[in-house]
N, C-alpha and C positions, 0 to 999 in steps of 0.2 A: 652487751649492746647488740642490739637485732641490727642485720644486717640486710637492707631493704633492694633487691634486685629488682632493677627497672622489667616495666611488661615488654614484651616485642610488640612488634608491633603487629597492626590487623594483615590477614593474609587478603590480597587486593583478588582481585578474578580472573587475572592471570595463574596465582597462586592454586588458588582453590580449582582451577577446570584442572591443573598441572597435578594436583590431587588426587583429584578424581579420576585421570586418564590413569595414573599409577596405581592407583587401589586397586582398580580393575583388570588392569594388567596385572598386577602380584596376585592377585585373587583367581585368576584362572590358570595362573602358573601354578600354583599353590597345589589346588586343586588335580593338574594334570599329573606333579609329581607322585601326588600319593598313589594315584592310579595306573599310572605306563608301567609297562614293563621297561627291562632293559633293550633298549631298541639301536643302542652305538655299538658298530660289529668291535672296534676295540675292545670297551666293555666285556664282548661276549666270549673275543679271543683269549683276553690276557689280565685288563686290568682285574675285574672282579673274577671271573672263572677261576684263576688261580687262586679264590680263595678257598670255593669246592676241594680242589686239588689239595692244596694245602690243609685243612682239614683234615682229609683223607691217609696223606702221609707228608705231612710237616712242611717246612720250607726246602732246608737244605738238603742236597742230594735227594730231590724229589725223581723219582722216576717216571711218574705220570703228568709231568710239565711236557705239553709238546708247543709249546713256543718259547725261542729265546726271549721274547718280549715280557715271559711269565716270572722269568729270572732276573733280568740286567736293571727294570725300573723301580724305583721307589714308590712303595705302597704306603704307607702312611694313611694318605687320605680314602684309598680303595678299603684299608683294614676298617675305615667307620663305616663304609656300605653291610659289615657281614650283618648287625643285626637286625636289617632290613632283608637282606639275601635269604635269612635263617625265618623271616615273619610274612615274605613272601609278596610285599607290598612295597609302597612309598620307597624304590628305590632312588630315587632322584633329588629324595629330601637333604641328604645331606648339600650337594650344589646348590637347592633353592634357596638354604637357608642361608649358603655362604651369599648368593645375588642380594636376600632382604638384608644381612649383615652389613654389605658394603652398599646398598640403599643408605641405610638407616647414617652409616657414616657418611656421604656426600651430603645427604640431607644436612647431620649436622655441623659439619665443617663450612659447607658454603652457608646455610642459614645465620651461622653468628660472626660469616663476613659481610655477607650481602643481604641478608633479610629472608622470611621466609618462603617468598614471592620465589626468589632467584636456585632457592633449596629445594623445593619442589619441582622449578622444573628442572633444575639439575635430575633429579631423581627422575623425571619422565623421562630425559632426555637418554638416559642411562638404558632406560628399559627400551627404548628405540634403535638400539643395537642389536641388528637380529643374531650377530655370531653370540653377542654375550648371553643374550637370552636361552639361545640353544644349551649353551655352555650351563646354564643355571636351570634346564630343565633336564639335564642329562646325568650321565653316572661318569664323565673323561676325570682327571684332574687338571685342566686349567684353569677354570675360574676359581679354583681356591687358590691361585699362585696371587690373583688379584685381590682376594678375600684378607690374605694373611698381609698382604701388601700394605691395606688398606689399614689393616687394626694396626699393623708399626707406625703409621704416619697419624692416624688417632693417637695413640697413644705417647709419641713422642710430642704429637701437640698438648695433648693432659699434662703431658712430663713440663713442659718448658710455662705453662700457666700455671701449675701447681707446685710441681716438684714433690709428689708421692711416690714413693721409691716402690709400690705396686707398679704405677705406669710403665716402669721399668721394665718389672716381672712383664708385662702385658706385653714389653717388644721381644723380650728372648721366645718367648714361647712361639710370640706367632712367627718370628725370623726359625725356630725350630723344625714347627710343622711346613712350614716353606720349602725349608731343604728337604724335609721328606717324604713331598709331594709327588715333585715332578724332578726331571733333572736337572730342567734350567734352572728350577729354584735355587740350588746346589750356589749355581752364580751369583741371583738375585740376591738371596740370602746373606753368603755372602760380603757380598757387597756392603748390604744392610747391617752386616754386624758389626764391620769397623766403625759405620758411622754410628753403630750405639755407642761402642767404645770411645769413641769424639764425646759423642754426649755427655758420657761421665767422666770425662778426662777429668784429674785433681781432683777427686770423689774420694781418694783414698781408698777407706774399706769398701765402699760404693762398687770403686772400678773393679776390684778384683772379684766382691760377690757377683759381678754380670759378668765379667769374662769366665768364671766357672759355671755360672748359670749358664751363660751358650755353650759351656762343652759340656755340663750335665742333663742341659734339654736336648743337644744335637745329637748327642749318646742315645737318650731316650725315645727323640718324634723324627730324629733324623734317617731311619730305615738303613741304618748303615748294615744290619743282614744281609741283603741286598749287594753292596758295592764285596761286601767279604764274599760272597757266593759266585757273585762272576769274575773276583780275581782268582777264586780256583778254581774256576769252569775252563775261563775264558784267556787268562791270562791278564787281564787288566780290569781294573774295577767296575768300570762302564760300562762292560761288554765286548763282544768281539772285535779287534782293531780292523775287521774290512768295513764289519757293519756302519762302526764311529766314522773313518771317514768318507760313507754311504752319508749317512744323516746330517753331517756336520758340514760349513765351508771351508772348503782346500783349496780356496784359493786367495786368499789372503783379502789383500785392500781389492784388487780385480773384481773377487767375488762379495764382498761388503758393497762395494758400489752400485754392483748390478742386483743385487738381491735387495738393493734398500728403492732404487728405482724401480721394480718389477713390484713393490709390496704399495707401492705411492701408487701406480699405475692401479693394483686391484682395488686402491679405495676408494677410484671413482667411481659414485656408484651411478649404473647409466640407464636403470631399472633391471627390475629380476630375471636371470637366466632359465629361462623354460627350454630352451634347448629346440624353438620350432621355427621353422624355416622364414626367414624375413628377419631374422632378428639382427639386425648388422651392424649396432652400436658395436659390442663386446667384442666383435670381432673385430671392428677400425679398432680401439682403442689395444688390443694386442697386436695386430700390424702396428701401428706406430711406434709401441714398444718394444718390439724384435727388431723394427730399421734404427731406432737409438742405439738399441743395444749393439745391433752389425755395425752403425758406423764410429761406436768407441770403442770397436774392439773387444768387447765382455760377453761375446754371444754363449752361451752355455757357462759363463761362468757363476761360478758360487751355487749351480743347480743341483739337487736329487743328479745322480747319473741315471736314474731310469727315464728321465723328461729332458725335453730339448725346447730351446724357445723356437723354433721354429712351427712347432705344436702347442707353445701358450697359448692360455687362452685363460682370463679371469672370470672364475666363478662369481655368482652373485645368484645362488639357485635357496631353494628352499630344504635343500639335503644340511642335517650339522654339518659335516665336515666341509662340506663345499659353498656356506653362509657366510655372505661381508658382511659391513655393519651398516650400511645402508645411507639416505643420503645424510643423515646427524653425522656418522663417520665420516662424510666425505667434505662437511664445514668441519670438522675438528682437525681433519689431516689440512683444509688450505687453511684455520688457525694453527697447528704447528706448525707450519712453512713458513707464511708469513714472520712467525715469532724468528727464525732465523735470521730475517735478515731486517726486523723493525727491532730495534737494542730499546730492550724499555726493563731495564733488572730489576726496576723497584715494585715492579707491579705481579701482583701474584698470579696473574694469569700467560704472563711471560714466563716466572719461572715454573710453571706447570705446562706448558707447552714444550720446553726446554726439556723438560725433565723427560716428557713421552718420546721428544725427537732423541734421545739420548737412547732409551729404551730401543725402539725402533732401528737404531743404527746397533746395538748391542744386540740384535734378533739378528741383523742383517748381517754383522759379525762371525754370528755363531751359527748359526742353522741353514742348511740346505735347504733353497727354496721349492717348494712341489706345491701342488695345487689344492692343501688342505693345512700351507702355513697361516692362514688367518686367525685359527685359533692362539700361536699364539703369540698374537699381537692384545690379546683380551686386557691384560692388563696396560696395557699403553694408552687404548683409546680412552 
């Protein structure tokens, strides 16, 4: 018996202009990937250089690594740059394609909630995030922390409308390359893997093929090289224990609070930082948040020790690292606030605001704030 799948329905002219802004947006990004050089000084310091290096004389006990940064991070996602490195081109392809990947997903997760209208412009809406875009036309890895993010949650929604035990396979992997992206992925991933394991709870053979599939893929994409290299460099897997709690917050709840207020304060967005005299939104709106923060008592807490709030100051410039997400980011962050304190569970857009305000408190937990953590907030927004 043929099985007759209704049409969707027509894309209306909200849809179709939300299209067309996207097309052309992915089309010029596309385009600039294949062309730029590597232009992010990270990049040039540690992520990809270290693959020269390495080449040259291997990973471990490299003697021509002169940055810790070359050692302590997971490459995973830097190791797909080499055969770009090696062709001399298209080095930014690998991020574009993770931005059209996780395009193509928002498209079709809100399109077969909401319609096509609401799918599209989801997708425009996406690409009006200038830190993501930076992020998707560059060589860092955190929009792949988003990417792989993105195909667990595809893919557990395949799983839970089909139940192909592929979809499965489709969350270890990308929960794999996750962790052996970036470091926070490490967490992310994490996280993400018990709730696979929910997933297949009472699967029998099921559960146990996915629980050794996450430790034969995190063996495998999980860069654990890497974590074995700087516990006999450094003494601890990470890296060096001044640098950790340099980058990290040591200051528990103090600094979760004031790091999750200082990250709410840079998303408003109050137009772009040119840096030229007159410009005196960016500046009130960091006085405000430095006398918040003096009158609760968190001044310098949960910060980079190189930065003081006394010298904050939120970027919103045209530089990647120093890129908000503009004002689309600045309706998403007052819809996740709102969703805080409007209790709506059944509605999917509560629990996806929930979900970012989780993330966000979970960056603000973990990460020392300095003036080029927006990056990564990427997957949240």
């Amino acid at each position: 018996m043929t099985v007759v799948h209704p049409l969707p329905p027509p894309l209306g002219p909200i849809g179709r202009i939300a299209r067309l802004v996207a097309g052309c947006a992915l089309a010029y990004w596309g385009l600039y990937a294949v062309v730029a050089p590597v232009v992010t000084i990270d990049a040039q310091m540690y992520n990809l250089a270290r693959l020269e290096l390495a080449l040259r004389d291997g990973f471990f006990n490299n003697g021509q690594f002169t940055s810790v940064f070359q050692v302590i991070f997971p490459w995973s996602f830097d190791a797909v740059h080499l055969p770009f490195l090696l062709l001399g081109w298209g080095y930014a392809l690998p991020s574009f394609l993770c931005m059209v990947g996780t395009a193509f997903i928002v498209l079709t997760l809100v399109r077969a909630r909401f319609g096509p209208d609401a799918g599209w412009v989801g997708v425009a809406s996406l690409l009006a995030l200038p830190c993501l875009v930076y992020q998707g036309a560059g060589t860092k890895n955190d929009l792949v922390i988003l990417f792989t993010g993105a195909v667990w949650v595809y893919a557990r929604w395949r799983w839970r409308r089909e139940g192909g035990r592929h979809h499965v396979l489709w969350m270890v992997l990308a929960l794999a390359f996750m962790m052996g992206a970036k470091t926070t992925g490490v967490l992310y991933g994490g996280i993400l893997a018990l709730w696979t394991l929910v997933e297949v709870r009472g699967r029998g053979r099921l559960f146990g093929q996915t629980a050794a599939g996450l430790l034969a893929a995190g063996l495998l994409f999980g860069s654990v090289e890497t974590y074995v290299e700087s516990a006999r460099i450094y003494g601890h897997p990470l890296g060096p224990p001044q640098l950790l709690r340099r980058l990290g917050n040591a200051d528990g709840l103090r600094g979760t609070l004031a790091n999750f207020t200082r990250h709410v304060a840079a998303g408003i967005y109050v137009g772009p930082t040119d840096f030229s005299a007159g410009q005196d939104a960016p500046k009130r709106l960091a006085a405000v948040e430095h006398r918040l923060l003096d009158r609760a008592g968190l001044t310098d807490a949960g910060i980079d020790p190189r930065y003081h709030d006394r010298l904050l100051f939120h970027h919103q410039s045209g530089l990647e690292e120093l890129s908000g997400f503009g004002p689309v980011g600045t309706l998403a962050l007052g819809i996740m606030l709102l969703a805080a304190v409007w209790w709506r569970p059944s509605a999917v857009w509560w629990r996806l605001a929930v979900a970012a305000l989780l993330g966000l408190v979970l960056v603000s937990a973990t990460v020392a704030y300095n003036s080029w953590t927006n990056r990564y907030l990427v997957a949240w927004y």
